[in-house]
C-alpha positions as CSV (number, residue, x, y, z in Angstrom):
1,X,40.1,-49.8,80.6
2,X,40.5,-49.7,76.5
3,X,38.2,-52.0,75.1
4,X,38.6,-53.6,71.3
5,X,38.0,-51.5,67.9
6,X,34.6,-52.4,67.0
7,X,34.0,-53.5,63.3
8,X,31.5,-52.3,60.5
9,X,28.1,-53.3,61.0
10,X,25.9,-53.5,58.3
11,X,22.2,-52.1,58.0
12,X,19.7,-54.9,57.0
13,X,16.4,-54.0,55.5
14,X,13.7,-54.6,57.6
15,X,13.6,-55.0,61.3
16,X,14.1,-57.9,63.5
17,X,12.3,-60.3,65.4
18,X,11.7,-59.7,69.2
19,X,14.2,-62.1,71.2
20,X,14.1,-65.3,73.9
21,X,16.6,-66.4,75.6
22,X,16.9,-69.3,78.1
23,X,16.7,-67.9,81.6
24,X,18.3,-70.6,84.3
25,X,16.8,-69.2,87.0
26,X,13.3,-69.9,85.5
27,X,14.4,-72.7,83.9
28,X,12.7,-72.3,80.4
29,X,13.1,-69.5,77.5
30,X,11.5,-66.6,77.7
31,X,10.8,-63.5,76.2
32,X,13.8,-60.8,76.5
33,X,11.8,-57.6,76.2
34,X,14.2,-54.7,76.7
35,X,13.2,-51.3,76.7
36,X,14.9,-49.2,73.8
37,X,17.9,-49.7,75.6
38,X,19.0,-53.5,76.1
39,X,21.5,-54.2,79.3
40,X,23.5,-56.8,79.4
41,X,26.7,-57.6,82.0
42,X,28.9,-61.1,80.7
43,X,31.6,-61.9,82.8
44,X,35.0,-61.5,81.6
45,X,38.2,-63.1,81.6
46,X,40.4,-63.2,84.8
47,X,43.7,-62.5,82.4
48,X,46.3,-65.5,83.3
49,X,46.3,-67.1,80.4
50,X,45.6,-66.4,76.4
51,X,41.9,-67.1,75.2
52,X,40.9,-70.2,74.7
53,X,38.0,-72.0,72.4
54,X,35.7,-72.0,75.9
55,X,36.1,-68.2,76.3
56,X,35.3,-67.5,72.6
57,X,32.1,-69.5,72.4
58,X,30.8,-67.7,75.1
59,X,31.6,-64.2,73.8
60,X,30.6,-65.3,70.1
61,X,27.6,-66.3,71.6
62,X,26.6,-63.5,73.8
63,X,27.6,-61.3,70.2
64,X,24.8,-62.8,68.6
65,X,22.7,-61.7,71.2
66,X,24.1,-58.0,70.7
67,X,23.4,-58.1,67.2
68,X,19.8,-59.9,67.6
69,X,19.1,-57.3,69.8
70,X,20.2,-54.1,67.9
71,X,18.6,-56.0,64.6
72,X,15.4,-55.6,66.7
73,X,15.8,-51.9,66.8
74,X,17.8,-51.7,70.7
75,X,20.4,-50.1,71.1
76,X,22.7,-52.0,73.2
77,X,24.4,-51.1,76.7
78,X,27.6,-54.0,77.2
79,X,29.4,-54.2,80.0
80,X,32.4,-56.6,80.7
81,X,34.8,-56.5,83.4
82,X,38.4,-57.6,83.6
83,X,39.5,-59.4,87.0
84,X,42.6,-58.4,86.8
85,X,43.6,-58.7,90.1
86,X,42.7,-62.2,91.7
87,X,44.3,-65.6,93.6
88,X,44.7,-67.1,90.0
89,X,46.5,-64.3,88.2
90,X,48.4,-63.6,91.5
91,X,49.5,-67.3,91.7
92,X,50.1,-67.7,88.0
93,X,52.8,-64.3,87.8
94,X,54.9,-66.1,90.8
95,X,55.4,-69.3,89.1
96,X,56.4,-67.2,85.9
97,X,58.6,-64.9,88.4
98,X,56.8,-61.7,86.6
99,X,55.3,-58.7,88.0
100,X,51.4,-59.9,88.4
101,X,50.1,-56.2,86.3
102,X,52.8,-57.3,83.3
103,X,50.6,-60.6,83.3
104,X,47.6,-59.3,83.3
105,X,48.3,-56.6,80.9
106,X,50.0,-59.0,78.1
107,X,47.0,-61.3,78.1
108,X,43.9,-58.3,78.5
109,X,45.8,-57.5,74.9
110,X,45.9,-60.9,73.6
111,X,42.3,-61.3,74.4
112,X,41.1,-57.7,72.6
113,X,43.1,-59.0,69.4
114,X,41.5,-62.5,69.8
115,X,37.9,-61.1,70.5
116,X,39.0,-58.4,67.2
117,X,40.2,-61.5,64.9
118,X,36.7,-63.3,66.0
119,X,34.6,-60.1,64.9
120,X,32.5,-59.7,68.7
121,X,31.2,-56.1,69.4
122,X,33.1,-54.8,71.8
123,X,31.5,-53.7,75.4
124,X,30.1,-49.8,75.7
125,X,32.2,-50.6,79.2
126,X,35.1,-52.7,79.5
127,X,36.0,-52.4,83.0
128,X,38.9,-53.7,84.9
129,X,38.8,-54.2,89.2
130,X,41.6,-52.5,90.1
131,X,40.4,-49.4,88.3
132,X,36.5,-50.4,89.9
133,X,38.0,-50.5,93.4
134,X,36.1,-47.3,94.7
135,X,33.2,-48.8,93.8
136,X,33.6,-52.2,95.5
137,X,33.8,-50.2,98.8
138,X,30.9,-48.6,98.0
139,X,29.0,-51.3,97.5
140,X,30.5,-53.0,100.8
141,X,29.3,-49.9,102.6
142,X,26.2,-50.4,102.1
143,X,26.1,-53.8,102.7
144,X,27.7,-53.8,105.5
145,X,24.9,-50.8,106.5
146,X,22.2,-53.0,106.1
147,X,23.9,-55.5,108.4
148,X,25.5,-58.0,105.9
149,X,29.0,-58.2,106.6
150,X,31.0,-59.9,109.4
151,X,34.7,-59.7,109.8
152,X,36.8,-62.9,110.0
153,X,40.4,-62.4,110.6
154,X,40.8,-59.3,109.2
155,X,38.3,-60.2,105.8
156,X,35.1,-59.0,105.4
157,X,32.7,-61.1,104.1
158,X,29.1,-61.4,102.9
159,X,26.3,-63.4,104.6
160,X,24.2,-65.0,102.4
161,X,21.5,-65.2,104.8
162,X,20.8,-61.7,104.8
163,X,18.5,-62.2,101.3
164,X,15.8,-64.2,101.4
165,X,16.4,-65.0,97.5
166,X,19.6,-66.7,97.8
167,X,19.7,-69.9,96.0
168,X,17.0,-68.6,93.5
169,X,19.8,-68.1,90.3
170,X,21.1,-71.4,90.0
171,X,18.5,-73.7,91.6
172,X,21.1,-75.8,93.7
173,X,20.6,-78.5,96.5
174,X,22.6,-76.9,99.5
175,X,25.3,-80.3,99.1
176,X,25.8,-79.2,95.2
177,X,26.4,-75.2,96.4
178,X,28.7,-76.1,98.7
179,X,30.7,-78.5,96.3
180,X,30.2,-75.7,93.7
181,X,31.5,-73.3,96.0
182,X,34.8,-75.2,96.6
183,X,35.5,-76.4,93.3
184,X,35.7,-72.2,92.6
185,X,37.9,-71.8,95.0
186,X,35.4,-70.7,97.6
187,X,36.7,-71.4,101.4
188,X,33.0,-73.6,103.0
189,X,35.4,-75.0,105.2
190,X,37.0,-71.9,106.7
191,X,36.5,-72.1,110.5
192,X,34.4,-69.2,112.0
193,X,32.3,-68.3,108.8
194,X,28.9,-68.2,109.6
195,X,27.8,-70.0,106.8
196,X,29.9,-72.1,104.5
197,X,28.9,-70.4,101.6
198,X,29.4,-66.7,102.6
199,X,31.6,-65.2,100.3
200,X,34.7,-62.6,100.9
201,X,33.7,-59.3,100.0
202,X,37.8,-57.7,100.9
203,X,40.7,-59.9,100.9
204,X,42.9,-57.7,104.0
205,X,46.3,-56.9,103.0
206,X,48.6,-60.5,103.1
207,X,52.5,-59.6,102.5
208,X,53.6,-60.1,99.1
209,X,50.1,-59.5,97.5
210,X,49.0,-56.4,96.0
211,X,46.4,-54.4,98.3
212,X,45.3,-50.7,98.1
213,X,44.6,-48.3,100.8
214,X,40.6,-47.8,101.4
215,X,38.2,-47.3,104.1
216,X,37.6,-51.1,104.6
217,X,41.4,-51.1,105.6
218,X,44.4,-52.0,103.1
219,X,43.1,-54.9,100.8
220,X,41.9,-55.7,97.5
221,X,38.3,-56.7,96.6
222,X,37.0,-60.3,96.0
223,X,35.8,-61.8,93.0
224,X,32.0,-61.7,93.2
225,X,31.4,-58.2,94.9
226,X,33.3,-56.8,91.6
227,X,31.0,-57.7,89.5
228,X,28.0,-56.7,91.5
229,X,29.9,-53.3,91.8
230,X,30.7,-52.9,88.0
231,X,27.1,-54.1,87.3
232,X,25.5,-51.6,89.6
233,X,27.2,-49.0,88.6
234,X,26.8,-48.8,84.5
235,X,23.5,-50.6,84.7
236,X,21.8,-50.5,87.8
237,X,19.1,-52.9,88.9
238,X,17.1,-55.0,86.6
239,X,19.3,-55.5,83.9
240,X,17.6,-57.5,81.0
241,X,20.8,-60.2,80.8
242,X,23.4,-61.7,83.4
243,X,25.4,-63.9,81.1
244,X,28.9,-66.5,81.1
245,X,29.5,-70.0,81.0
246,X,27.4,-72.0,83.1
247,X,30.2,-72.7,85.7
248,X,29.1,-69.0,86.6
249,X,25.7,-69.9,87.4
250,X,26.9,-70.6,91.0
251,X,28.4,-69.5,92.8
252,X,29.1,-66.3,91.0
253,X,26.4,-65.3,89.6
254,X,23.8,-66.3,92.2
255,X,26.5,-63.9,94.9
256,X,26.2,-61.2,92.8
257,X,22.9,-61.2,92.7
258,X,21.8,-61.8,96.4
259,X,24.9,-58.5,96.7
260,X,22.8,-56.9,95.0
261,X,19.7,-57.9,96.0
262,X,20.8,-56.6,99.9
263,X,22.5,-53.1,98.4
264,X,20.4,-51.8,96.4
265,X,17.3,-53.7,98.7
266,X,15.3,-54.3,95.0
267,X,14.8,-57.2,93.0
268,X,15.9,-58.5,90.2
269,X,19.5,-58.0,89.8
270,X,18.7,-59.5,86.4
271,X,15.9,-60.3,84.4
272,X,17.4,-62.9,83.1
273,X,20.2,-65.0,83.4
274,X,21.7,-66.6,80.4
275,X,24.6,-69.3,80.5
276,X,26.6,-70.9,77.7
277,X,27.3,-74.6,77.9
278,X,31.3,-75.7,77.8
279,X,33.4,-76.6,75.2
280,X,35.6,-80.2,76.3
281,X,38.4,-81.2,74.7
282,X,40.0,-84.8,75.8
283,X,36.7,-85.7,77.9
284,X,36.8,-82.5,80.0
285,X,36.0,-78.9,79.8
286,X,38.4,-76.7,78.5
287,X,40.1,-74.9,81.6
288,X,43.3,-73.4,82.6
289,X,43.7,-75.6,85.6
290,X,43.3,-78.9,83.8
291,X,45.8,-77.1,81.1
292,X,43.5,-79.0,78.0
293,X,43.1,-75.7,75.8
294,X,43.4,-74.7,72.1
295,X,43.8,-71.0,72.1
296,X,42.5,-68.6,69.5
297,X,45.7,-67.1,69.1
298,X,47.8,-70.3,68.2
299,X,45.2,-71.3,65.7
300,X,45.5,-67.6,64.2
301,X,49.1,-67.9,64.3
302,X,48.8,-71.4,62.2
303,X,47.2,-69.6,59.7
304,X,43.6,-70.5,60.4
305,X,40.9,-67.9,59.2
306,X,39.1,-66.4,62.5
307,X,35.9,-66.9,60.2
308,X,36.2,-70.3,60.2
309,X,36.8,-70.3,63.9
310,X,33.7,-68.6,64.8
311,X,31.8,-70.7,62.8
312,X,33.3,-73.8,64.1
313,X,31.8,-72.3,67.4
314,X,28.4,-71.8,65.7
315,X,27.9,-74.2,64.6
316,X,26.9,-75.6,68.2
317,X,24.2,-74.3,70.6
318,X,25.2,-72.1,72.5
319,X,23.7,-73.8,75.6
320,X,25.2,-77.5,74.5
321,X,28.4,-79.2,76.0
322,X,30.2,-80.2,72.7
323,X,33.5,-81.7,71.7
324,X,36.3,-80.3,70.3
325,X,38.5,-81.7,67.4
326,X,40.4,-81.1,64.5
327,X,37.3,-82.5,62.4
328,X,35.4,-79.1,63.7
329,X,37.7,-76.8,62.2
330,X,37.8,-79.0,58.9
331,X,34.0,-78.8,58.5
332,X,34.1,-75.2,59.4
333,X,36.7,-74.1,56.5
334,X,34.4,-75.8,54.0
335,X,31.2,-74.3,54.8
336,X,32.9,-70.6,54.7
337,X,34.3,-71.7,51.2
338,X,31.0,-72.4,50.2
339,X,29.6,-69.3,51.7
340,X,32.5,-67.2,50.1
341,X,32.1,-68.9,46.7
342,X,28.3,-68.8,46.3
343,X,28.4,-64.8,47.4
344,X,31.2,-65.0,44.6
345,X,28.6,-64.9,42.6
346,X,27.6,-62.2,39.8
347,X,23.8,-63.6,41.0
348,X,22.2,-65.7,43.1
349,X,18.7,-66.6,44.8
350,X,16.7,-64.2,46.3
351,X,17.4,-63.3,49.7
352,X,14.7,-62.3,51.6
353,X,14.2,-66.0,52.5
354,X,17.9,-66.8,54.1
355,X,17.6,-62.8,55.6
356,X,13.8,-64.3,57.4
357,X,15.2,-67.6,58.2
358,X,18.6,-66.3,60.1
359,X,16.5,-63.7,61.6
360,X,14.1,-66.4,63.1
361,X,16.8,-68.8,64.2
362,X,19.2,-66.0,66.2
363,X,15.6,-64.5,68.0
364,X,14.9,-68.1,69.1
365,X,17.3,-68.4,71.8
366,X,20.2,-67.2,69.5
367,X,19.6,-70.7,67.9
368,X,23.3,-70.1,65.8
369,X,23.1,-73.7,64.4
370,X,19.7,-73.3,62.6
371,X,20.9,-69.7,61.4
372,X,23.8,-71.6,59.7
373,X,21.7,-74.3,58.0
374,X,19.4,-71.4,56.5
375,X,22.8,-69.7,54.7
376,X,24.1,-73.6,53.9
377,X,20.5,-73.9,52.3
378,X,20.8,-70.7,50.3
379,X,24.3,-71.5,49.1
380,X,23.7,-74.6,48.0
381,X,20.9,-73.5,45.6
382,X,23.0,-70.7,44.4
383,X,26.1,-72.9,43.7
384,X,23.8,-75.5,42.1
385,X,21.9,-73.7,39.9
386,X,22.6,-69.7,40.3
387,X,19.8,-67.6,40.4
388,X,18.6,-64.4,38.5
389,X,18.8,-61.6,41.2
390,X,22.5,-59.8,41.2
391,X,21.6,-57.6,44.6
392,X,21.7,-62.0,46.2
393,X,25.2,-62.7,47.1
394,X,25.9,-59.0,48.7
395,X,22.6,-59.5,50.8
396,X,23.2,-62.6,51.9
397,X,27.0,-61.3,53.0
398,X,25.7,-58.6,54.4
399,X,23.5,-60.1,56.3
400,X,25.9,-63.2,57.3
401,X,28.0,-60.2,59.0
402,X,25.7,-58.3,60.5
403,X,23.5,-61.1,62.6
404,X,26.1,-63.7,62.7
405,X,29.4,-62.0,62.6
406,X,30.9,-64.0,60.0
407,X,32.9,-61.8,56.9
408,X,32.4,-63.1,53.6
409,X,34.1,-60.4,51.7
């Protein structure tokens, strides 16, 4: 699958700092020590509907970990997938009366020029299901050798029992899996399963539903075995970062893991897994089945700078649940006026400081918020009183794109 065009990044003198990142699975932050290679799977989008805010804080903030990373001197192995065949998308192209792959295709576009506008780096993979299909069955195989999968009516499905490390991702009481599990759209209650919270690894071929031909029989792969699959197969085992929003946490990411776990018989899937809190508007998280969004794309289409978007998302953890509203963009235009004006400038302060600060805030669990306050801090000075070095402002733009993805110029 075509991923996004990936902008210019600029060189920064120096090197940076090595990185920590919150890991829910040990419940604390902790040191993300990559090899010279850093690997990192985040869960895409399941393409139903155009991005909204939710999505793009978790991709802006899984892009600062990208460029913390490569500031550090890794290079940087992405991989996202597309779900772009699933119950959602399938239900959402029958209320529309369109064909489900004219869905899918429209809004996989809408979200490259949304994640293009935002300035994220753009995956070394960008992998959709249908096209990852082969692998899925692979990966089944070898479950299924190893004694994990049961049939149920023509489905195959995992059993969660066969690793020992289930429930080891997300840390949940068995009541709050199960609860987790059906608010997904997981099936506990599905008469016959041997446990509640086994998961389908092949959906079997239902009439009016797309299904491919395979040696599992005519079907089409379920949600968290594609991910394990994709995973597997462009990073293999112990991958320094599982990442999405923290709805991911379970079930998805703690099925993809035990998968793997069984598979490939080796622990960890992941080092670490890294989850970004949720963006509410109205009281409630932002989410297609509620229907409370603001996309990216309507705001572009208003005429709202995508640089003042992204900092309006970074200007929060990325781990917080925050709030949005109209005050967030306001705040946000203001503070890229004052960046734009004071790197305007035919001088400024020096800015070895702001380049030191940003670089500690973004390696301290990609702490965006306190990399914002150290270019407000250096703006304010230089819009106050100037300063006597004219190499200032295009160091501090320079470095405001590189580490936090924000154009100035």
């Amino acid at each position: 699958m075509r991923s996004w065009p990936a902008p210019d990044l600029p060189r920064l003198p120096g090197t940076g700092l090595p990185v920590r990142v919150h890991d829910t699975a040990a419940g604390g932050v902790r040191s993300a020590a990559p090899g010279p290679v850093a690997r990192m799977y985040v869960c895409g989008i399941t393409p139903y509907d155009a991005t909204h805010l939710g999505h793009a804080a978790t991709y802006v903030a899984f892009d600062l970990l990208n460029r913390a990373w490569r500031d550090a001197g890794h290079d940087v192995h992405y991989v996202q997938n597309v779900t772009d065949v699933d119950d959602p998308l399938l239900e959402r192209a029958v209320e529309r009366g369109e064909d489900w792959r004219e869905v899918a295709d429209r809004e996989t576009a809408l979200f490259r020029a949304d994640m293009t506008a935002l300035r994220v780096l753009p995956p070394t993979d960008y992998v959709g299901a249908v096209e990852s299909i082969p692998l899925v069955v692979e990966v089944v195989e070898r479950l299924r050798e190893r004694g994990a999968v049961y049939e149920l009516g023509g489905d195959l499905y995992f059993s969660v029992a066969s690793d020992a490390r289930f429930g080891g991702v997300a840390g949940l009481s068995l009541p709050a899996m199960v609860d987790a599990f059906r608010e997904s759209g997981g099936d506990p209650d599905r008469p016959g399963k041997k446990d509640p919270l086994d998961c389908l690894l092949w959906h079997r071929e239902r009439p009016e539903e797309p299904s491919w031909e395979a040696a599992l029989g005519r079907g089409r792969p379920g949600w968290h075995v594609e991910c394990t699959a994709i995973a597997l197969h462009h990073l293999g085992m112990g991958l320094d970062v599982q990442g999405g929003g923290r709805d991911l946490a379970f079930p998805h990411h703690e099925l993809c893991a035990s998968q793997a776990h069984v598979a490939e018989a080796a622990w960890p899937f992941a080092r670490a897994y890294v989850h970004a809190g949720m963006v509410c508007l109205d009281g409630d998280k932002m989410s297609k089945s509620r229907g409370n969004l603001v996309f990216v794309s309507r705001l572009r289409e208003d005429g709202v700078d995508s640089m003042a978007v992204r900092l309006a998302l970074l200007a929060h953890h990325y781990r917080a649940d925050w709030e949005w509203d109209e005050a967030e963009l306001r705040a946000a235009a203001g503070r890229l006026d004052r960046w734009r004006a004071a790197t305007a400038l035919p001088a400024g302060p020096p800015a070895a400081s702001v380049l030191d600060g940003v670089r500690r805030r973004v390696s301290d669990d990609v702490d965006a918020p306190g990399a914002l306050r150290a270019v407000d801090r250096w703006a304010a000075e230089a819009l106050a009183r100037g300063g006597d070095d004219p190499a200032a402002p295009a160091a501090v733009a320079a470095l405001t794109d590189a580490l936090l993805g924000v154009a100035l110029r």
